[in-house]
N, CA, C and O atoms as a Maestro MAE file, in Angstrom:
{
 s_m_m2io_version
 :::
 2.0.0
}

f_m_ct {
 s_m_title
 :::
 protein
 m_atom[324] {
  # First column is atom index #
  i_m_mmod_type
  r_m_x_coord
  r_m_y_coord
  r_m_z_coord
  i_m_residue_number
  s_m_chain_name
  s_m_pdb_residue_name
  s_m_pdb_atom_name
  i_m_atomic_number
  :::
  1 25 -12.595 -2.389 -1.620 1 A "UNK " " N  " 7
  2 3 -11.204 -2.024 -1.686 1 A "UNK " " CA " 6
  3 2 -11.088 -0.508 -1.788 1 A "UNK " " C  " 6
  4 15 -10.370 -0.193 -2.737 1 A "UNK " " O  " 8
  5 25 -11.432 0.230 -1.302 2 A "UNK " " N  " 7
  6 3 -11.751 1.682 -0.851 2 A "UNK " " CA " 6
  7 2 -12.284 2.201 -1.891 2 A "UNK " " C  " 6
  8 15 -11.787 3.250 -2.303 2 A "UNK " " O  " 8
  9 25 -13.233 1.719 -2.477 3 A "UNK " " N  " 7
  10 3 -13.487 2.579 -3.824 3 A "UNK " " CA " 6
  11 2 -12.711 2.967 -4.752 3 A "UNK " " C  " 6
  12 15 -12.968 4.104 -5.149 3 A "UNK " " O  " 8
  13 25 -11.673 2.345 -5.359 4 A "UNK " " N  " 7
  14 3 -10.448 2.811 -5.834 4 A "UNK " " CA " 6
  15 2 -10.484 2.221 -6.885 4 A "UNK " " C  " 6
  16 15 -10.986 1.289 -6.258 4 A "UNK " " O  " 8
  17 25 -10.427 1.730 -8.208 5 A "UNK " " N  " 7
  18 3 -9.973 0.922 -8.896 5 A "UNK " " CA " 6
  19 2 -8.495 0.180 -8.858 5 A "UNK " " C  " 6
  20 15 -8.426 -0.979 -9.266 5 A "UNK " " O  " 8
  21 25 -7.599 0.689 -8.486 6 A "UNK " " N  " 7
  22 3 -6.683 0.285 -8.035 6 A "UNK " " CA " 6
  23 2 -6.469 0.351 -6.525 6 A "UNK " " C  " 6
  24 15 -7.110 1.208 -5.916 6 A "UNK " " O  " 8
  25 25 -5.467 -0.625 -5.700 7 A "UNK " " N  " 7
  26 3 -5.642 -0.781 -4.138 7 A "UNK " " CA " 6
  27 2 -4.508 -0.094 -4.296 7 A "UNK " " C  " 6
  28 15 -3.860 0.264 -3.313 7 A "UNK " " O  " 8
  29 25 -4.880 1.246 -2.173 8 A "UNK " " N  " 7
  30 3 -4.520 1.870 -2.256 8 A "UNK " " CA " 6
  31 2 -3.797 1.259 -0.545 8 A "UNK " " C  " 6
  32 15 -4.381 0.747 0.409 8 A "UNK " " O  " 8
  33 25 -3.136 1.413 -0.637 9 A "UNK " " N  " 7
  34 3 -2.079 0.856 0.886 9 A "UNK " " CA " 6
  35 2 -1.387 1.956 1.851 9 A "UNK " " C  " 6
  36 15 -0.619 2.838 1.466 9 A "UNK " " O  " 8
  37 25 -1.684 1.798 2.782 10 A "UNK " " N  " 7
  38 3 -0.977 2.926 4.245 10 A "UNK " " CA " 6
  39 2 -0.292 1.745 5.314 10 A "UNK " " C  " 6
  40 15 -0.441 0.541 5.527 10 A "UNK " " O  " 8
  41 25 0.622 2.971 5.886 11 A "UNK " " N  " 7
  42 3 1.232 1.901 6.845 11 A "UNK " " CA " 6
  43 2 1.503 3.300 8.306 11 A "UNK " " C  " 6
  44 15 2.301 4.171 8.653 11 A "UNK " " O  " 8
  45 25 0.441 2.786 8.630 12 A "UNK " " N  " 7
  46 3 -0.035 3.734 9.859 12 A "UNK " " CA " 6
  47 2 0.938 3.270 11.337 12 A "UNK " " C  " 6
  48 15 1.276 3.827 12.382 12 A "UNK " " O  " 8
  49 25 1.123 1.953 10.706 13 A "UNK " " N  " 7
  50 3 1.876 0.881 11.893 13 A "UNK " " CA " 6
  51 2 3.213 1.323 11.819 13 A "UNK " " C  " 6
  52 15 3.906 1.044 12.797 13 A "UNK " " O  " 8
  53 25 3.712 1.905 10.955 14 A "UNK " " N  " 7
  54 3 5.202 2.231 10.921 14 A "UNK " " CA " 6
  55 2 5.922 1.305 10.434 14 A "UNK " " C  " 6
  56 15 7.133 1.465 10.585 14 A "UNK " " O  " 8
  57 25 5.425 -0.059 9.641 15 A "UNK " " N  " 7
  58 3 6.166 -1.099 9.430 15 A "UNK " " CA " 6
  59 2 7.381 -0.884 8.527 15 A "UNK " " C  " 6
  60 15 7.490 0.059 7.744 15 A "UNK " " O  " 8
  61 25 8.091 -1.644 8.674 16 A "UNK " " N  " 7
  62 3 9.355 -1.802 7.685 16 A "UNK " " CA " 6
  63 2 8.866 -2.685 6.539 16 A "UNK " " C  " 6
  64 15 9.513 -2.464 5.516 16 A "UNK " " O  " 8
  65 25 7.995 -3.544 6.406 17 A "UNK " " N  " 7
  66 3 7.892 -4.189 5.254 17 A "UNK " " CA " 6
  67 2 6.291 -4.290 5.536 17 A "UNK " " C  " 6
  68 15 5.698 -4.159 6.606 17 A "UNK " " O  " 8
  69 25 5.724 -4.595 4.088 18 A "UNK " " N  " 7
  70 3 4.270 -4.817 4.337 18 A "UNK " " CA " 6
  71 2 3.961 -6.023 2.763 18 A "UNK " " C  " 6
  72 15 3.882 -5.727 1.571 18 A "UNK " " O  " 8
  73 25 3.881 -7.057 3.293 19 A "UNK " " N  " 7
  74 3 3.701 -7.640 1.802 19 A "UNK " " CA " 6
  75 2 2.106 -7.757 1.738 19 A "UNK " " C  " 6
  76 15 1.350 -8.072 2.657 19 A "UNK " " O  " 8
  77 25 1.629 -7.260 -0.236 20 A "UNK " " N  " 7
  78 3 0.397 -7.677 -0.638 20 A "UNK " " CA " 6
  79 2 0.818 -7.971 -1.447 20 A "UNK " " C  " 6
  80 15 2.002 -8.163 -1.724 20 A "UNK " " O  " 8
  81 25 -0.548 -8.119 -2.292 21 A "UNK " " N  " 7
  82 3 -1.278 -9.466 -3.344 21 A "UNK " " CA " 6
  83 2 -0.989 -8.725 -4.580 21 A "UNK " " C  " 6
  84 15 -1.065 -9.540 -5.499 21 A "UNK " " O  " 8
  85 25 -0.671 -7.467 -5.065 22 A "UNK " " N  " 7
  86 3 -0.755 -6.852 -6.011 22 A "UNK " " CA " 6
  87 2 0.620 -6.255 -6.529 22 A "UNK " " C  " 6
  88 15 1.271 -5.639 -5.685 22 A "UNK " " O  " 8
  89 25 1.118 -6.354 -7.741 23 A "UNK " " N  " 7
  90 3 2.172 -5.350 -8.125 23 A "UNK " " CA " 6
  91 2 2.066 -4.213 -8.684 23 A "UNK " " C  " 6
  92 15 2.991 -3.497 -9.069 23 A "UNK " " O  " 8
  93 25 0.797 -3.988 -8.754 24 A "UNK " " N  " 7
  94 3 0.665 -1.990 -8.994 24 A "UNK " " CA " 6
  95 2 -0.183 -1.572 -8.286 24 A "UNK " " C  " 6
  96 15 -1.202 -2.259 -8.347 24 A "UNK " " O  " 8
  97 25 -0.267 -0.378 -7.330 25 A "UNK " " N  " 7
  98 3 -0.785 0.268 -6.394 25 A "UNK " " CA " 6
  99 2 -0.716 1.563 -6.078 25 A "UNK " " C  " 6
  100 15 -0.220 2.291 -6.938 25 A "UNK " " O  " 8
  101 25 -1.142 2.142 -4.899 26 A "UNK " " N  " 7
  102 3 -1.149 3.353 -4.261 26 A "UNK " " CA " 6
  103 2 -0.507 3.477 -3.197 26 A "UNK " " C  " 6
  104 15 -0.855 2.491 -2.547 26 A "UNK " " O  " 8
  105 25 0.314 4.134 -2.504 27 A "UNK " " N  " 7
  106 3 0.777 4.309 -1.158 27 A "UNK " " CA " 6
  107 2 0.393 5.697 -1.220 27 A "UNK " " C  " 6
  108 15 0.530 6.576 -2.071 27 A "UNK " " O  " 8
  109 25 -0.362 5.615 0.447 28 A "UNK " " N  " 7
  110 3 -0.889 7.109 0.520 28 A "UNK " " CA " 6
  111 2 0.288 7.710 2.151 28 A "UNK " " C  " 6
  112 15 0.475 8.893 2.438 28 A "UNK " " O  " 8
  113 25 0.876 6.505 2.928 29 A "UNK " " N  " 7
  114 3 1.760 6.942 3.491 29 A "UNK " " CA " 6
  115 2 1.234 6.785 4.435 29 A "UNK " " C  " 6
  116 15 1.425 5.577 4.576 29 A "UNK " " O  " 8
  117 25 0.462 7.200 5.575 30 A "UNK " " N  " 7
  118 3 -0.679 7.062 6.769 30 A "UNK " " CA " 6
  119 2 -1.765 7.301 6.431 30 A "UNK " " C  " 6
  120 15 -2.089 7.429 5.250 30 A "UNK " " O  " 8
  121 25 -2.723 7.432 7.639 31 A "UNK " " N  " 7
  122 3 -4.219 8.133 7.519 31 A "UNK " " CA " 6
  123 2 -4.161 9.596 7.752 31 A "UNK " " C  " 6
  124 15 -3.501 10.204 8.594 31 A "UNK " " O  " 8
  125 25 -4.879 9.995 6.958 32 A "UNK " " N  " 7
  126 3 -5.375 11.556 6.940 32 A "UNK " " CA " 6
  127 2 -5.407 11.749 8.550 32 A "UNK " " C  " 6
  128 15 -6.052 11.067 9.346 32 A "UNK " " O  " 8
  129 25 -4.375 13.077 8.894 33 A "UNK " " N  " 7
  130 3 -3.616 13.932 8.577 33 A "UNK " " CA " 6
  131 2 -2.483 13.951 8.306 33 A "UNK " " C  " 6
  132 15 -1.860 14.964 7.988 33 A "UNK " " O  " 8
  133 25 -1.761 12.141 8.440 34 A "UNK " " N  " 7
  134 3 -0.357 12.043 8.571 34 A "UNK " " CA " 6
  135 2 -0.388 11.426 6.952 34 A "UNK " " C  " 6
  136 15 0.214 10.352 6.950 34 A "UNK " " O  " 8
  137 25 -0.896 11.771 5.609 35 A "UNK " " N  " 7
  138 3 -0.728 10.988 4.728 35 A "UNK " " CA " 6
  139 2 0.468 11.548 3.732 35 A "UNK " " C  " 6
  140 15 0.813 12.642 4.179 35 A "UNK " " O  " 8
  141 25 0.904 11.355 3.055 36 A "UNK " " N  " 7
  142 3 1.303 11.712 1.919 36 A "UNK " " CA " 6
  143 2 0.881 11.990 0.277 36 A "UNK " " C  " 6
  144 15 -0.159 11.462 -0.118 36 A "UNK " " O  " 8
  145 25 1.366 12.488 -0.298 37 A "UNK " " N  " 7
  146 3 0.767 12.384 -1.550 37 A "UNK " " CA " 6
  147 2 0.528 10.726 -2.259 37 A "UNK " " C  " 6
  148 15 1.531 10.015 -2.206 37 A "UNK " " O  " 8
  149 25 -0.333 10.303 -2.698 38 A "UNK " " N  " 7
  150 3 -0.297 9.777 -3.152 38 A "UNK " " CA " 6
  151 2 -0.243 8.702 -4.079 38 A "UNK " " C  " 6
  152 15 -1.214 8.532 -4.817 38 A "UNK " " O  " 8
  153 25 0.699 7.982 -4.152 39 A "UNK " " N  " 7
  154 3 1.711 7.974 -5.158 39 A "UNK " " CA " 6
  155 2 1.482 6.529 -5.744 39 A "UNK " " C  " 6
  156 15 1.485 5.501 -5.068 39 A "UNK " " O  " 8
  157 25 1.291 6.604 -7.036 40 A "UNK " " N  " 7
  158 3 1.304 5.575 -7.612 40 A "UNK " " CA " 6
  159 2 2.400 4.253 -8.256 40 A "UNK " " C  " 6
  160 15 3.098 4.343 -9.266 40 A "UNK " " O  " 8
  161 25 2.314 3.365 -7.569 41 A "UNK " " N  " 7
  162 3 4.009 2.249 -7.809 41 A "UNK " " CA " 6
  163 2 3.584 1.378 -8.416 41 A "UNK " " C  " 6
  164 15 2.424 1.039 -8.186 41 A "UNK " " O  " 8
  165 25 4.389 0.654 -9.460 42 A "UNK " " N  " 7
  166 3 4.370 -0.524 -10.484 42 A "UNK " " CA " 6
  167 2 5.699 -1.281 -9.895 42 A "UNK " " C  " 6
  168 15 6.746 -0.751 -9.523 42 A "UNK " " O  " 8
  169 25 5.519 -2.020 -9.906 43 A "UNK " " N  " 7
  170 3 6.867 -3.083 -9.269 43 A "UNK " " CA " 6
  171 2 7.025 -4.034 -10.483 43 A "UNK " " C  " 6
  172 15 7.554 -5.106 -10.191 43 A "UNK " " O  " 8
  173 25 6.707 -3.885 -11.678 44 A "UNK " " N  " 7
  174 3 6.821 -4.264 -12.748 44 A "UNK " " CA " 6
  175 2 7.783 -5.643 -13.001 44 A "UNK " " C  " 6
  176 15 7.074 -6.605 -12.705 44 A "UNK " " O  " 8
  177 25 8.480 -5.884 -13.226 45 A "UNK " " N  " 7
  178 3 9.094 -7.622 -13.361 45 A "UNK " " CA " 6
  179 2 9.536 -7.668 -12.062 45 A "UNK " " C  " 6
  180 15 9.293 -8.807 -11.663 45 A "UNK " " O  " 8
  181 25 10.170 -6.887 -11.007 46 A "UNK " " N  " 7
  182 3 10.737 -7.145 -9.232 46 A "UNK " " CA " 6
  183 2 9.386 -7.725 -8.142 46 A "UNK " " C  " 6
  184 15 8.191 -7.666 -8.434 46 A "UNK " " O  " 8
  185 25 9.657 -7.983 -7.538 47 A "UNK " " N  " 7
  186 3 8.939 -8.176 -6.268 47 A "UNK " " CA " 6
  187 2 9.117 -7.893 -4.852 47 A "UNK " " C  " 6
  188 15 8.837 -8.403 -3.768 47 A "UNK " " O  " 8
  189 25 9.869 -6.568 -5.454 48 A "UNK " " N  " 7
  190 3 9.516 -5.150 -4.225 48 A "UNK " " CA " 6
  191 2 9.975 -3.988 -4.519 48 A "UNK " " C  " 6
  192 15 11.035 -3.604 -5.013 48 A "UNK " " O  " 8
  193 25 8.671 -3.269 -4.005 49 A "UNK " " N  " 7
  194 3 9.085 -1.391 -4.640 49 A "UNK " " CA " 6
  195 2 9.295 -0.711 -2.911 49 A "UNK " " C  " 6
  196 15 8.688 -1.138 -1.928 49 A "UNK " " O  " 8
  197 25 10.172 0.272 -2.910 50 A "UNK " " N  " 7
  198 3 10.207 1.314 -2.044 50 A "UNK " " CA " 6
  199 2 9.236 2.694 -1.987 50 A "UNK " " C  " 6
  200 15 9.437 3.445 -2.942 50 A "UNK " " O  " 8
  201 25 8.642 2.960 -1.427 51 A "UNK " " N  " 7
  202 3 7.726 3.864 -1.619 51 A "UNK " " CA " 6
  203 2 8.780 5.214 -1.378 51 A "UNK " " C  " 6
  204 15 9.529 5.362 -0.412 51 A "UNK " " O  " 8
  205 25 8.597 6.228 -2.642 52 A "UNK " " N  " 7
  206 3 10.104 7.337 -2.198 52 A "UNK " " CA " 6
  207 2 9.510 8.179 -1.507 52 A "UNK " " C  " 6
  208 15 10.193 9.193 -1.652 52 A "UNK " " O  " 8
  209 25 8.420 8.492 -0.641 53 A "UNK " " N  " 7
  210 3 8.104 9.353 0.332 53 A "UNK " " CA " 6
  211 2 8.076 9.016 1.404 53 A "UNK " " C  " 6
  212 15 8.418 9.865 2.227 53 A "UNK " " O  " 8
  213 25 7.687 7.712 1.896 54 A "UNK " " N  " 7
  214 3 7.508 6.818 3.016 54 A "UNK " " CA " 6
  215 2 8.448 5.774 3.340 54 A "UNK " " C  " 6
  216 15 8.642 5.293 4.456 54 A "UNK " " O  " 8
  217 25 9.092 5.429 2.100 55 A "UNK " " N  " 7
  218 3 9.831 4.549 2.696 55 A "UNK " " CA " 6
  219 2 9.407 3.278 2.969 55 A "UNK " " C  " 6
  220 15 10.309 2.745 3.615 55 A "UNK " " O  " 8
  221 25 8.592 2.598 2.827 56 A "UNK " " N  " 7
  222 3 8.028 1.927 2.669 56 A "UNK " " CA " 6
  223 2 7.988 0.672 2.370 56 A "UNK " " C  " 6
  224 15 6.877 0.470 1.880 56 A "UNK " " O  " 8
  225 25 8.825 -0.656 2.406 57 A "UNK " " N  " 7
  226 3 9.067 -1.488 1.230 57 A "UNK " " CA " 6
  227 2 8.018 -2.690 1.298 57 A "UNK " " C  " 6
  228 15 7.775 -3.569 2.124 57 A "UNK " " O  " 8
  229 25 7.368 -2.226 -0.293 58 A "UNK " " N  " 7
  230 3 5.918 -3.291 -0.612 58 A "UNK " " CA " 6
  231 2 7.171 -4.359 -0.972 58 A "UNK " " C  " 6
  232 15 8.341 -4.151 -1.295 58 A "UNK " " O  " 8
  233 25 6.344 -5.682 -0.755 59 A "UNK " " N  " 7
  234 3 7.019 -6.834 -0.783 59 A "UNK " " CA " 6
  235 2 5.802 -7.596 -1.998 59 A "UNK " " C  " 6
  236 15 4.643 -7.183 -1.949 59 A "UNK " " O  " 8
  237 25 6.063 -8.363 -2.725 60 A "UNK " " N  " 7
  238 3 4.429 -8.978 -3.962 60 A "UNK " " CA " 6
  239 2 4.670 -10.173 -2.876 60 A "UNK " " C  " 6
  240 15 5.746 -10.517 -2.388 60 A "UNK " " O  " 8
  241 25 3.269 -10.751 -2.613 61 A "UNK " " N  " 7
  242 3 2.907 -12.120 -2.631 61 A "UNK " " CA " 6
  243 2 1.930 -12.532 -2.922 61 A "UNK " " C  " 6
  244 15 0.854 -12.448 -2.331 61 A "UNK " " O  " 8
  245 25 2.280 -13.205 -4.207 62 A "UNK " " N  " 7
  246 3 1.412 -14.222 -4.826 62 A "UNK " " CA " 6
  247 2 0.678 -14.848 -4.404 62 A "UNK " " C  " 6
  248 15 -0.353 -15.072 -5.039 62 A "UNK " " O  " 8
  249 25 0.890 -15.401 -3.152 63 A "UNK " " N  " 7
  250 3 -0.908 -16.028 -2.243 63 A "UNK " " CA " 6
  251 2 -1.744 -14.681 -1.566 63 A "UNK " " C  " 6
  252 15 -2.845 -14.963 -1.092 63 A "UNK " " O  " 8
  253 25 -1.389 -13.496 -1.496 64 A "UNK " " N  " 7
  254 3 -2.136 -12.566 -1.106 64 A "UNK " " CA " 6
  255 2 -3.440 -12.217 -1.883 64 A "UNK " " C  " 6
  256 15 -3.226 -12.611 -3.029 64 A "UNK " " O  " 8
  257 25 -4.442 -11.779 -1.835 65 A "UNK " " N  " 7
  258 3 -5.285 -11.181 -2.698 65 A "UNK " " CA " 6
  259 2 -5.346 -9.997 -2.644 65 A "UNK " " C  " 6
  260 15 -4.616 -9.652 -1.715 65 A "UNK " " O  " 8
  261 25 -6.101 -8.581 -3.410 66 A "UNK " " N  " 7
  262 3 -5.439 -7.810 -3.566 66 A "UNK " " CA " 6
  263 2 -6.032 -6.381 -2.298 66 A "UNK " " C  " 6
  264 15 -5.764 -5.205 -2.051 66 A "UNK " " O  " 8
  265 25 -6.779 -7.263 -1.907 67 A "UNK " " N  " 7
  266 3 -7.387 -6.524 -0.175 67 A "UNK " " CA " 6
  267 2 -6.778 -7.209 0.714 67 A "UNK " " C  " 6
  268 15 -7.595 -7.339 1.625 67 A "UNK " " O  " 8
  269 25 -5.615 -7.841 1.053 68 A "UNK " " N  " 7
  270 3 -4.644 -8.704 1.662 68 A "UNK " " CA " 6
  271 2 -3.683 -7.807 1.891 68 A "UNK " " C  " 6
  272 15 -3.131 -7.230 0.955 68 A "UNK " " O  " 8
  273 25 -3.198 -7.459 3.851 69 A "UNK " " N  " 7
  274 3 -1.745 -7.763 3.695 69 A "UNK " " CA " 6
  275 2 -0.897 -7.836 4.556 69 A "UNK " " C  " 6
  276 15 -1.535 -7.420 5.523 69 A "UNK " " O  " 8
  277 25 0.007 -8.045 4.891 70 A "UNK " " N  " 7
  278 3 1.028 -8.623 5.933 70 A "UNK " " CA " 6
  279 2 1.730 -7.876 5.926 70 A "UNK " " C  " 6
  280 15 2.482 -7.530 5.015 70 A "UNK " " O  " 8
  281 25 1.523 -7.163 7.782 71 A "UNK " " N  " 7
  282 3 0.648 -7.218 8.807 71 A "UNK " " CA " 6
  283 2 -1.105 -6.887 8.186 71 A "UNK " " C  " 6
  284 15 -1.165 -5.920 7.427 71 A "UNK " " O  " 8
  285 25 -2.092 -7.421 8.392 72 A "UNK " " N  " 7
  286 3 -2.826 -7.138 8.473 72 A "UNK " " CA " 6
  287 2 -3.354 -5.592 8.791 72 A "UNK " " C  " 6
  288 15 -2.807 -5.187 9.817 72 A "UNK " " O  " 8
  289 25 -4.204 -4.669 8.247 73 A "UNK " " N  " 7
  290 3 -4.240 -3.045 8.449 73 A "UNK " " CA " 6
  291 2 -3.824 -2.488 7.507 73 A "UNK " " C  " 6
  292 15 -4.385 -1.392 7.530 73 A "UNK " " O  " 8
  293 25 -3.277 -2.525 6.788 74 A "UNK " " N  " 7
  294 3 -2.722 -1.499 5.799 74 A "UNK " " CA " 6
  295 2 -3.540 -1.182 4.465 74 A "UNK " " C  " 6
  296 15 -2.980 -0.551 3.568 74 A "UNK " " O  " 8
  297 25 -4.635 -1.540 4.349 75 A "UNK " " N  " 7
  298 3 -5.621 -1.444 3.270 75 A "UNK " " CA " 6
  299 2 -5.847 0.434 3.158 75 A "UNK " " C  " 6
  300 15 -6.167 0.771 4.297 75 A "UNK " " O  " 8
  301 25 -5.823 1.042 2.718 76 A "UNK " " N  " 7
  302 3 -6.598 2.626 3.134 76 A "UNK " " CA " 6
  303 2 -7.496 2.593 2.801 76 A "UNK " " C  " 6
  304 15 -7.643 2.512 1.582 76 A "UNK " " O  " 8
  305 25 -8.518 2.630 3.566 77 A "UNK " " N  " 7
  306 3 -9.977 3.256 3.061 77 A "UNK " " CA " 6
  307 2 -9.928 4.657 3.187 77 A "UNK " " C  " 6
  308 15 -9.214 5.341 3.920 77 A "UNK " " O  " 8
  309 25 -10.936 5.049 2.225 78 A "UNK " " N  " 7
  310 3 -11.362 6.486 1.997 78 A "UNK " " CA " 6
  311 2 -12.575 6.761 2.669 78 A "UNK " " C  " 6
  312 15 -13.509 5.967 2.558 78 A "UNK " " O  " 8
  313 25 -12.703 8.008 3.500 79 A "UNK " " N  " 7
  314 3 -13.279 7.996 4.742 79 A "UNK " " CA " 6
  315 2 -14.210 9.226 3.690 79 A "UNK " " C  " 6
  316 15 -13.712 10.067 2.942 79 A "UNK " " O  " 8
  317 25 -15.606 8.976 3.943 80 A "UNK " " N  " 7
  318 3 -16.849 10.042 3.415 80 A "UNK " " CA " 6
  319 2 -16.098 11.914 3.967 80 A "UNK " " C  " 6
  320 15 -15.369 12.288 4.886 80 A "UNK " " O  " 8
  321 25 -16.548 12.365 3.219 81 A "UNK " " N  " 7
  322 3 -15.983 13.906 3.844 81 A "UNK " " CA " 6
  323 2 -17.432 14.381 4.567 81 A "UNK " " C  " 6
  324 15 -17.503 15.460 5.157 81 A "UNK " " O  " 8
  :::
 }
 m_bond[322] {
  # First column is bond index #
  i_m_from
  i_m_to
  i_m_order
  :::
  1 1 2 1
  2 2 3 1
  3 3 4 2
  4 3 5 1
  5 5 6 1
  6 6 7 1
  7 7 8 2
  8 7 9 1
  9 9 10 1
  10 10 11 1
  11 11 12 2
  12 11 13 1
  13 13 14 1
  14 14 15 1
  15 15 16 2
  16 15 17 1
  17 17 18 1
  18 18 19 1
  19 19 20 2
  20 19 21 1
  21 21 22 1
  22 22 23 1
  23 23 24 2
  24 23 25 1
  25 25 26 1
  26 26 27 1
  27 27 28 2
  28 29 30 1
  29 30 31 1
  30 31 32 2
  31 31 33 1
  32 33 34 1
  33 34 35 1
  34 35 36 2
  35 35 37 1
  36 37 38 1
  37 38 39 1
  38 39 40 2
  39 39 41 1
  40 41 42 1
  41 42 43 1
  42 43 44 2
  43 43 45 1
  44 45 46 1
  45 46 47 1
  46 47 48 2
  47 47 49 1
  48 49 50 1
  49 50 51 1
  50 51 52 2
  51 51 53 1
  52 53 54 1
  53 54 55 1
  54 55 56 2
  55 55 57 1
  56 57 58 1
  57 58 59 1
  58 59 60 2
  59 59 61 1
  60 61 62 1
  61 62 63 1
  62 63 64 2
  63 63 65 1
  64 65 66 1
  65 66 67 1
  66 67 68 2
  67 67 69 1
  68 69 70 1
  69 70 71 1
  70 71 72 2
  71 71 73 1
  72 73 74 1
  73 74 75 1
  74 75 76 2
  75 75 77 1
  76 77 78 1
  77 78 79 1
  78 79 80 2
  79 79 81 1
  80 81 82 1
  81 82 83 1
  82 83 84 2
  83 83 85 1
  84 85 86 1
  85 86 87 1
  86 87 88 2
  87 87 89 1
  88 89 90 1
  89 90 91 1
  90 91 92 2
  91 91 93 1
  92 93 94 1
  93 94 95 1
  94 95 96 2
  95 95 97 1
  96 97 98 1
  97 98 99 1
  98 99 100 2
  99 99 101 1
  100 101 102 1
  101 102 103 1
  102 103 104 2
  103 103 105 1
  104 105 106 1
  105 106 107 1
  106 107 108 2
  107 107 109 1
  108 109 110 1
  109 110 111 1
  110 111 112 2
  111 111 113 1
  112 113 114 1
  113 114 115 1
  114 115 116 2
  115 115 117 1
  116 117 118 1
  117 118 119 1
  118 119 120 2
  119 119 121 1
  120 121 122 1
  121 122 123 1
  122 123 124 2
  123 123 125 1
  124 125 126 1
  125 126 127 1
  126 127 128 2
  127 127 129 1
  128 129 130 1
  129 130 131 1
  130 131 132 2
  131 131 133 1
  132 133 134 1
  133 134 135 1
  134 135 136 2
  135 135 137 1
  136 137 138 1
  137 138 139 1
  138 139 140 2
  139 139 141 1
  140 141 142 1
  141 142 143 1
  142 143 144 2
  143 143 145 1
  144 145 146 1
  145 146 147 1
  146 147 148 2
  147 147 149 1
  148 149 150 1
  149 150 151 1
  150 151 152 2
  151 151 153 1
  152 153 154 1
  153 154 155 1
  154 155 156 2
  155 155 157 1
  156 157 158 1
  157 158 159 1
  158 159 160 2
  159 159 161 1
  160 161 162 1
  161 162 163 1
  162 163 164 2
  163 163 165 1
  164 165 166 1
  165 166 167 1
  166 167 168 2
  167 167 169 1
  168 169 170 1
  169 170 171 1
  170 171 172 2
  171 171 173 1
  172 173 174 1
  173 174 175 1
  174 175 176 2
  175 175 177 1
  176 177 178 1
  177 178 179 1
  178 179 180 2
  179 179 181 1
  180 181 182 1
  181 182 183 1
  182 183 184 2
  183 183 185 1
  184 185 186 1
  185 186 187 1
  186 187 188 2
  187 187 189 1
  188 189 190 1
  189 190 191 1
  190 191 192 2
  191 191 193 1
  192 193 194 1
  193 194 195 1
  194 195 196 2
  195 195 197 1
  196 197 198 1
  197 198 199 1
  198 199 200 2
  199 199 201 1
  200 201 202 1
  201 202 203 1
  202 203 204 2
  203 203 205 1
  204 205 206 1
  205 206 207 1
  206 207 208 2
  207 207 209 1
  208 209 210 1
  209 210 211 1
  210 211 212 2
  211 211 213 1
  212 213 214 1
  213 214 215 1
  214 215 216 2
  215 215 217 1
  216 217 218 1
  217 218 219 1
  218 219 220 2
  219 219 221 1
  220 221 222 1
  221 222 223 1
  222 223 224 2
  223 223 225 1
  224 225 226 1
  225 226 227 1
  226 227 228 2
  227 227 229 1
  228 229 230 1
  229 230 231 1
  230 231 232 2
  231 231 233 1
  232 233 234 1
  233 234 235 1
  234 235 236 2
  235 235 237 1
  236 237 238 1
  237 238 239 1
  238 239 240 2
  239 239 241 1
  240 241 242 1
  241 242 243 1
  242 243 244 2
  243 243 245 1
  244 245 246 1
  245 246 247 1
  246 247 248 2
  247 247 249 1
  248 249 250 1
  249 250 251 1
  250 251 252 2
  251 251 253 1
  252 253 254 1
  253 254 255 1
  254 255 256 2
  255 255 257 1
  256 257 258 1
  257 258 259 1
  258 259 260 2
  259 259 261 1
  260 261 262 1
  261 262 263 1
  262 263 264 2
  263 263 265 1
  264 265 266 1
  265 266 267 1
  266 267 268 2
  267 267 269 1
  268 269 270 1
  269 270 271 1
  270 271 272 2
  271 271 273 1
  272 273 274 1
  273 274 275 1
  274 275 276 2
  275 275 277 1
  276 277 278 1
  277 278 279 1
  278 279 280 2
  279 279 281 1
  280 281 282 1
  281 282 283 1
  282 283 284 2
  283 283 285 1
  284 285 286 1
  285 286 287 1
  286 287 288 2
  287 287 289 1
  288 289 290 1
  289 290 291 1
  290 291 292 2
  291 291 293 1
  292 293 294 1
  293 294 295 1
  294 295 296 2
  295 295 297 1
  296 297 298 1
  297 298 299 1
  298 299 300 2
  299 299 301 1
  300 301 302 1
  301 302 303 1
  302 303 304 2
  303 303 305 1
  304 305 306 1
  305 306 307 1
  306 307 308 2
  307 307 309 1
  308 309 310 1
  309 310 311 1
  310 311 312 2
  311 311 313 1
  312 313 314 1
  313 314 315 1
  314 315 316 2
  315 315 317 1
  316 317 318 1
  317 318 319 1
  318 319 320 2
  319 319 321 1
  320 321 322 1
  321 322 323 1
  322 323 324 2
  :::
 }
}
């Protein structure tokens, strides 16, 4: 899960919605060079956060796991420098 302790999510696809498995995370926005800062979200009792740089809206689903997500792709891995 990119080496992260917590999963870190991009949406390179441009999607309007992306549902995973997890309610606290990372949105980094795209892949390096198009990324954003980023930003750490808790979706805390809701089951969906807006990402405020990207725009973004994580959706929770409970059958997801937490390297899961719909569309498929949006996992970020962290690429060796």
């Amino acid at each position: 899960m990119a080496g992260h302790g917590i999963p870190h999510f991009q949406n390179d696809g441009g999607h309007r919605v992306i549902e995973i498995g997890v309610k606290e995370f990372m949105c980094t926005g795209a892949s390096v060079p198009f990324d954003h800062p980023h930003v750490y979200l808790d979706m805390g009792d809701d089951n969906e956060k807006v990402c405020p740089y990207c725009s973004t809206l994580y959706r929770f689903d409970r059958t997801l796991k937490a390297e899961q997500t719909v569309p498929d792709g949006c996992v970020f891995h962290a690429r060796a420098a």
